[in-house]
N, C-alpha and C positions, 0 to 999 in steps of 0.2 A: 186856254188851259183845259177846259173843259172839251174841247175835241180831240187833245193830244191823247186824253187818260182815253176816252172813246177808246181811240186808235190802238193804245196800248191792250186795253182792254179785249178787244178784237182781235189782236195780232195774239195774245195769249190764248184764246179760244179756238183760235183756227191752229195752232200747234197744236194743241191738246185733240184737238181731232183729227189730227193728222199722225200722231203718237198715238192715238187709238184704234186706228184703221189699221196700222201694220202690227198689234197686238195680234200674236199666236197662241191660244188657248184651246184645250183640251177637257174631256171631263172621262171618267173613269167610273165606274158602279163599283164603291166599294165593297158591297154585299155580296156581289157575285166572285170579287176575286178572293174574299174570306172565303168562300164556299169550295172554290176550284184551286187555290194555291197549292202547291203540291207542299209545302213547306206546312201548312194548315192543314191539308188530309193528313199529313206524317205527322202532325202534333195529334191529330186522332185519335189515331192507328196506336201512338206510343201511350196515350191516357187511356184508352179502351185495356191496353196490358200491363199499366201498371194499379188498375184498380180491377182488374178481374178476378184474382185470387179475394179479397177484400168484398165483393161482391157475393161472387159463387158461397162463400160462408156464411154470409149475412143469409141469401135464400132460402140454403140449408136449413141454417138456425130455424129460420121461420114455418120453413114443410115440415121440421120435425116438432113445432111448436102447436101448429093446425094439426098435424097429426097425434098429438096428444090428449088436447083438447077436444077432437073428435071419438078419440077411445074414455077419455075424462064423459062426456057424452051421454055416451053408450053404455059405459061400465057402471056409471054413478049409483044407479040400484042398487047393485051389488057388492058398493063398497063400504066399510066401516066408515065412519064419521070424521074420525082419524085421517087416513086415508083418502079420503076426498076432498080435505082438509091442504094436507102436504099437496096433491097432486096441483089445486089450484093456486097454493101458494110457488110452486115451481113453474106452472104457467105463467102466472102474473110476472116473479121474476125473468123468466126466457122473453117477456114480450116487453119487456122496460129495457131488457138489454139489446133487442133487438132494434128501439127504438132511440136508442143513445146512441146503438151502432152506426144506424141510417143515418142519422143527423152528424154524426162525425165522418162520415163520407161523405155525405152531402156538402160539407164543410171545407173537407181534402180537397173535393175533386172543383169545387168552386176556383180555391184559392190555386190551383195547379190551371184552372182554363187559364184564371187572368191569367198569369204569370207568361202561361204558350202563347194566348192572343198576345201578347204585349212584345214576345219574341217574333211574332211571325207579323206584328204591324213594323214593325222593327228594320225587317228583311225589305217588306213592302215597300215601307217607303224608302228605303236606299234605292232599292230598284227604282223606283216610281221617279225619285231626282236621279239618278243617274241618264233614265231613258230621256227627261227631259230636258236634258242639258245635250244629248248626245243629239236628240230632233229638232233643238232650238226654240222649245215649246218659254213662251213669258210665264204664264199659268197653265195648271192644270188643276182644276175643280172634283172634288168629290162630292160629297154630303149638304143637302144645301141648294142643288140644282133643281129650278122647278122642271123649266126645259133645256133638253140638248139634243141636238141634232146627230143623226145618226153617223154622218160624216166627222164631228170632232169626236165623238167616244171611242176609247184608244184601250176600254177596258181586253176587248182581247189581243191587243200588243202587249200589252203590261202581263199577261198571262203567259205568253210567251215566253218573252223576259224572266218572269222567276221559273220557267221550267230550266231554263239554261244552266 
């Protein structure tokens, strides 16, 4: 009994390495195809112009903020009490608004990456199973790879692929 299980035993270990020898795997650098996807440049390109006006104001605000404060400065000698008074208190307001601006675009443009990276992994990996069902790939490994050989990384196929 004890040599049947053996054998069984044995006969499932040499399938399972023979099931593992015709394994086709691949690996891909995800950070380089986030970086070069043209799907990822064009989520860029479209959040660089949809926060530039929102930007370019925010600046403004600010040069014309340092530029007050620099004539508040210079002028303060010669200004009534009054007067130097207001002018710091409209400082202080222009730099708190300036500062709730910042942090509400910072906030925008946060919740607008996720949303693009989440579009554009989206894109990826349909490409990424499509191409590896089309090459007959078992796995294809991202994230997680200590090592891979130069010969399985398929990252600039898959670069390919989404330019198409």
């Amino acid at each position: 009994m004890k040599l049947t299980n053996t054998l069984l035993i044995l006969s499932f270990a040499l399938f399972s390495f023979n099931a593992q020898a015709e394994l086709k795997a691949a690996y891909i650098n995800s950070a380089e195809i986030l970086q070069k996807a043209p799907q990822a440049l064009q989520a860029v390109e479209l959040m660089k112009k949809e926060f530039l006006d929102r930007e370019t104001t925010l600046r403004a605000l600010a040069k014309e903020t340092q530029a007050q404060e620099d004539s508040l400065k210079k002028d303060s000698a010669i200004m009534s009490a009054d007067q130097r008074k207001r002018n710091e208190a409209e400082i202080l307001e222009k730099k708190r608004k300036i500062r709730f601006d910042a942090q509400s675009l910072k906030e925008d443009v946060d919740l607008r990456r996720k949303q693009e990276v989440q579009k554009v992994r989206t894109s990826i990996t349909s490409v990424i199973n499509a191409y590896g069902k089309k090459h007959g790939y078992d796995l294809i490994f991202t994230e997680g790879v200590a090592f891979a050989d130069d010969k399985v990384n398929i990252t600039a196929e898959i670069l390919e692929e989404l330019q198409k």
